[in-house]
N, C-alpha and C positions, 0 to 999 in steps of 0.2 A: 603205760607207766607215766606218761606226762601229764601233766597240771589240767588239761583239757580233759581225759579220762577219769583223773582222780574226780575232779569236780561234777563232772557228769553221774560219777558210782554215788557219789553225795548225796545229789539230789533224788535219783531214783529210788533211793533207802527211806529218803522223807517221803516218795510216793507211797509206799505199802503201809505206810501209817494212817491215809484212809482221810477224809471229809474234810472241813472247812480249816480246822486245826493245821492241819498236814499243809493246807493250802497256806496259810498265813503262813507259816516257820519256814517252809520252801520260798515267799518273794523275798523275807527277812533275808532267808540264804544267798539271794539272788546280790541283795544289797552289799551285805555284808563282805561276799566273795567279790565283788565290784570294786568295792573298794582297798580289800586287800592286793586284789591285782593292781589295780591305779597303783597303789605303793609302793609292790613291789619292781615293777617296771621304771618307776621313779627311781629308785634307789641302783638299777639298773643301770638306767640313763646317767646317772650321779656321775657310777664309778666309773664308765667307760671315756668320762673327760677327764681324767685321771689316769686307769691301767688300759693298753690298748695292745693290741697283737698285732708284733712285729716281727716279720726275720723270724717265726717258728717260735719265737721266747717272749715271754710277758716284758714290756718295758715302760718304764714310770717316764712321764715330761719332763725335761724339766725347765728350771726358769728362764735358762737362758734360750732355750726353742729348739736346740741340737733337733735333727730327724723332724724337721717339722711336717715336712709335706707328707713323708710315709704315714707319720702317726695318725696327721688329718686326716688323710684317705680311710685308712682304718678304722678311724673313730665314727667318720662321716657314713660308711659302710654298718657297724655295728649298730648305731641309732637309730640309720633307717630299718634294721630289722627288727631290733624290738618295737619300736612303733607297728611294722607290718604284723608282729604277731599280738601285743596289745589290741589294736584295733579290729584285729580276727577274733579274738576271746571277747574282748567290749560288744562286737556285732553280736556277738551270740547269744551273750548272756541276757542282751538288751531283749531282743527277737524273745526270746521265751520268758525275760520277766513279764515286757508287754500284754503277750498274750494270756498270761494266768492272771495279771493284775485283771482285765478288763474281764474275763471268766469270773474270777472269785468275785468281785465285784458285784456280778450280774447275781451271782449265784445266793451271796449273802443280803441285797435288795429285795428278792422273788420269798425267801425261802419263810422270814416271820406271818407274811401271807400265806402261803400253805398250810403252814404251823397250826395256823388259828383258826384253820378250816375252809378259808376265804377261794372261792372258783376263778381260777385263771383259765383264760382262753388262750387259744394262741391263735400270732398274729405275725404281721409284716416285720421286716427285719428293721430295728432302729433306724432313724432319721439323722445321719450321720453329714453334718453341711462340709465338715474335713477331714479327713482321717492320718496319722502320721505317715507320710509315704516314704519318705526316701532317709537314711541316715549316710552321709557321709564319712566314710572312712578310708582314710588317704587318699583322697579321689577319688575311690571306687567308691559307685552306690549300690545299696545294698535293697531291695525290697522288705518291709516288713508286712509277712501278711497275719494282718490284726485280727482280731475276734469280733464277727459281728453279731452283738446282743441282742436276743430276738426280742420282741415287746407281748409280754404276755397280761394283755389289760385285768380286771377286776369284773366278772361276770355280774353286771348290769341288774340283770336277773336276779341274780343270787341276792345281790346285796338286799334287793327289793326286799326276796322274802325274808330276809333274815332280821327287819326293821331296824328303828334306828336305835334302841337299847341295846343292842347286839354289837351294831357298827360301835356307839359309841365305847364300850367296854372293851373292845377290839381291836381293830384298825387303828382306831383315833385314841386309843391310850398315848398318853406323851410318851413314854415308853419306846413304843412302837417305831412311832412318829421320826424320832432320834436318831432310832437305830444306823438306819441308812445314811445317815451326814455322818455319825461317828465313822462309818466304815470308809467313806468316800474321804474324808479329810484326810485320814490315816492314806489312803492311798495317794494323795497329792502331794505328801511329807514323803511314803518310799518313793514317788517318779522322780521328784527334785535330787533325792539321793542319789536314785540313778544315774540320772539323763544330766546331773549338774544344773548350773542356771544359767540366764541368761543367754540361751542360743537359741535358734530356729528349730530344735528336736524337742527341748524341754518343752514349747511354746506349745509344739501339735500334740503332743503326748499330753500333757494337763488338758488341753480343747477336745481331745478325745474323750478324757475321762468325762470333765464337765457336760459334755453334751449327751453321753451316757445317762448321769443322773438327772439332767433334763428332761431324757427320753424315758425313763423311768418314772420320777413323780409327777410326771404330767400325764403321757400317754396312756400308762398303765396303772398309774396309780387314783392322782386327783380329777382326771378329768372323769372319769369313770364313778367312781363318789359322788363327785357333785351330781352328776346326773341323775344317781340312782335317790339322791336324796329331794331330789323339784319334783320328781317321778312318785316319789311314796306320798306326795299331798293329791289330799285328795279334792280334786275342785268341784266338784256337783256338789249341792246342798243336799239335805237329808231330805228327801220325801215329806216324811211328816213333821208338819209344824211346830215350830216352837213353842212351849209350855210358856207363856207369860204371866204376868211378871216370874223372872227368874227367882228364886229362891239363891237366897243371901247368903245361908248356911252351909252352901254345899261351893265346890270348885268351880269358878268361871269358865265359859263354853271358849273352848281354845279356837273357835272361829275354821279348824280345819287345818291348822297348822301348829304341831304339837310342841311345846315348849324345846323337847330333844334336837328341832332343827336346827332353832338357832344357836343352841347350844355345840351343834355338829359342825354348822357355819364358819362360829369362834373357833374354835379349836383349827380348822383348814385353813383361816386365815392365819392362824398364831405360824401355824408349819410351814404356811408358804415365805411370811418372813424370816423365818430360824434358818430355811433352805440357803433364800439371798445371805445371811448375816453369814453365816457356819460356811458355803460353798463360795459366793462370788464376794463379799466382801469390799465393795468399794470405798476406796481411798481410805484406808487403814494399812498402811506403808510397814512390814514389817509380819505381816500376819501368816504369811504363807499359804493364801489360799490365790483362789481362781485368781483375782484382778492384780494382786498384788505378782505372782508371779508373771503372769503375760505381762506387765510392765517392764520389770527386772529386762525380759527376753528382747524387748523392744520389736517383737514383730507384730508388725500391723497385720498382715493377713487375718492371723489367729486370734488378735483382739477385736478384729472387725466382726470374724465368724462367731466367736463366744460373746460378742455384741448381740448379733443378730439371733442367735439362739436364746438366749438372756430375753430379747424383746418379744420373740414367738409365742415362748412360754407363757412369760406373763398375759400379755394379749389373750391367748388362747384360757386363758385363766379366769381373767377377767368378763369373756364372754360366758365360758359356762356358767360363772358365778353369778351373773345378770341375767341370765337366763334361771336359772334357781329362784333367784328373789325376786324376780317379776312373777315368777309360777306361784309361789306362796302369797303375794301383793292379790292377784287375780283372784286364789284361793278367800282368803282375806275378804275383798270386795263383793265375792260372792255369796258366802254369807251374812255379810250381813244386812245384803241386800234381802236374803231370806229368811233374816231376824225384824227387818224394818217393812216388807212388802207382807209376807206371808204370814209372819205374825203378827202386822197388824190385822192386815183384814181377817185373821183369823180370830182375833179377841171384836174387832168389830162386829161379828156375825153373830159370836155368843154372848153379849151382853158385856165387851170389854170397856163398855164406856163409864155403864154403873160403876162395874169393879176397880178403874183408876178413880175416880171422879169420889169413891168412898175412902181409898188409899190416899189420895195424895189432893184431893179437891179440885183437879181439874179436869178436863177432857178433850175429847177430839182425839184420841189415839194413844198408843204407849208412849210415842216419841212425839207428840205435839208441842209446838211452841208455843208459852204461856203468851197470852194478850199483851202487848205495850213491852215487852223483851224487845232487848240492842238487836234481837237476832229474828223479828216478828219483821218481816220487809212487804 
């Protein structure tokens, strides 16, 4: 019948309600009852500097100090207990918002990709540079043992075969894209709830989440994209020769790199800044996100680590993306080495000189430089 069982029947009642829903309204509950308790222990603490147990009978201070040292004994007595049981209920609530926060989380990141048909693999457990370890509570510390988010990347494979009209309608809908910062902001607004600000628990608890969605739209999500997207060009030229001259009236030869890439390119560039702007947020003082809270906190550790995970990222970003666009550059050069080599000596073999030279009145090949040109060296 105490406040600890009551709130424990609470939450259990929201478990048999079943899937993501249930999940959300149980951390809400988490919050919620968080702060009700803070309240009410507060208003606790209030009264007990006021009504205090003396001598078997309630008895009020008063101003001139009568009984001081009894009353102080007993007062000093009373606060330490509700603090010891405050901080019992705080531990607790903390421990398992923690862990459902970094669950649902994982859970509502993975799940629009299934959704949509898209092949996860599975893989090593999250890259985790710090995790919330210890909470202090009255001295004693408490172990929190967290959740670790497995990484289940974007089947490489798959994406290949599914091309890039697929991807783009898919995965790469802004939509999509969104989804996971909505859910992660959201959860960096209930941790602050929780955990308060400005201390060394808020600090590790947001650098957990953060590095969470780190480890998600990189590892499993863009790093695996871009690859499948430098992967679907196709760099060998075509066997057979280019029809020259090209005919005007139909679509220009996309050289081997289909309009949809770069298109696919944009759109991963747009996300990867939405990501920084929506999750880290620098030097926007008021925002409630990643940079702005680790400041509030003043702890260096955890702004050092969500530094370095911040730079990993991108790094790692920035190569696979270079790696992408060298692949299409190479694609690119390839062709039209075998628009400029193969079709020419191919129009040179069958009579291509007549047929420019009646076309356009000059010769020496399709791509010949006119006599006395800035460009004739």
């Amino acid at each position: 019948n105490g406040l600890q069982s009551r709130i424990n029947g609470l939450l259990q009642s929201i478990d048999r309600r079943g899937d993501f829903q249930a999940g959300a309204a149980k951390l809400d509950t988490f919050v919620v009852i968080h702060e009700k308790a803070a309240g009410l222990f507060h208003l606790l603490k209030e009264a007990s500097k006021k009504m205090v147990v003396s001598s078997g009978r309630i008895t009020r201070v008063n101003s001139e100090g009568k009984g001081v040292a009894v009353t102080s004994s007993a007062e000093q007595a009373l606060v330490q207990f509700l603090t010891t049981q405050e901080a019992a209920l705080s531990g607790s609530h903390r421990r398992g918002y923690l862990n459902l926060e970094l669950r649902l989380l994982n859970h509502e990141c993975y799940s629009p990709l299934d959704q949509l048909g898209f092949v996860l693999l599975t893989g090593d457990e999250t890259r985790m540079y710090d995790r919330p370890r210890v909470l202090e509570n009255s001295g004693a510390e408490t172990i929190i043992e967290e959740f670790h988010a497995p990484v289940l990347p974007l089947s490489v494979d798959s994406l290949k075969q599914k091309g890039f009209k697929e991807i783009l309608s898919g995965i790469l809908k802004q939509s999509v894209l969104r989804q996971p910062l909505i859910r992660a902001t959201d959860s960096l607004a209930r941790a602050r709830l929780m955990f308060g600000s400005g201390n060394d628990d808020t600090a590790r608890v947001i650098t957990a989440i953060y590095t969470q969605m780190c480890s998600f739209y990189g590892d499993a999500f863009l790093y695996p994209l871009i690859e499948s997207l430098g992967g679907m060009l196709t760099q060998q030229a075509p066997s057979k020769e280019p029809q020259l001259p090209f005919d005007e009236n139909v679509p220009p030869h996309d050289l081997g790199v289909e309009n949809f890439f770069w298109v696919s390119m944009e759109r991963i560039h747009s996300a990867i800044k939405a990501f920084d702007r929506e999750l880290w947020a620098e030097n926007r003082a008021g925002s409630g996100r990643v940079w702005d809270i680790l400041k509030d906190c003043e702890d260096v550790q955890s702004i050092q680590i969500a530094r370095e995970r911040r730079a990993s990222f991108f790094m790692e970003l920035e190569r696979k993306g270079n790696e992408a666009i060298g692949r299409a550059l190479e694609t690119l050069s390839t062709h039209i080495r075998w628009i400029l080599v193969t079709g020419g000596e191919s129009m040179l073999a069958t009579g291509g000189n007549r047929i420019l030279h009646h076309i356009t009145g000059q010769s020496g090949g399709p791509y010949a430089v006119p006599a006395g040109s800035s460009l004739d060296a």
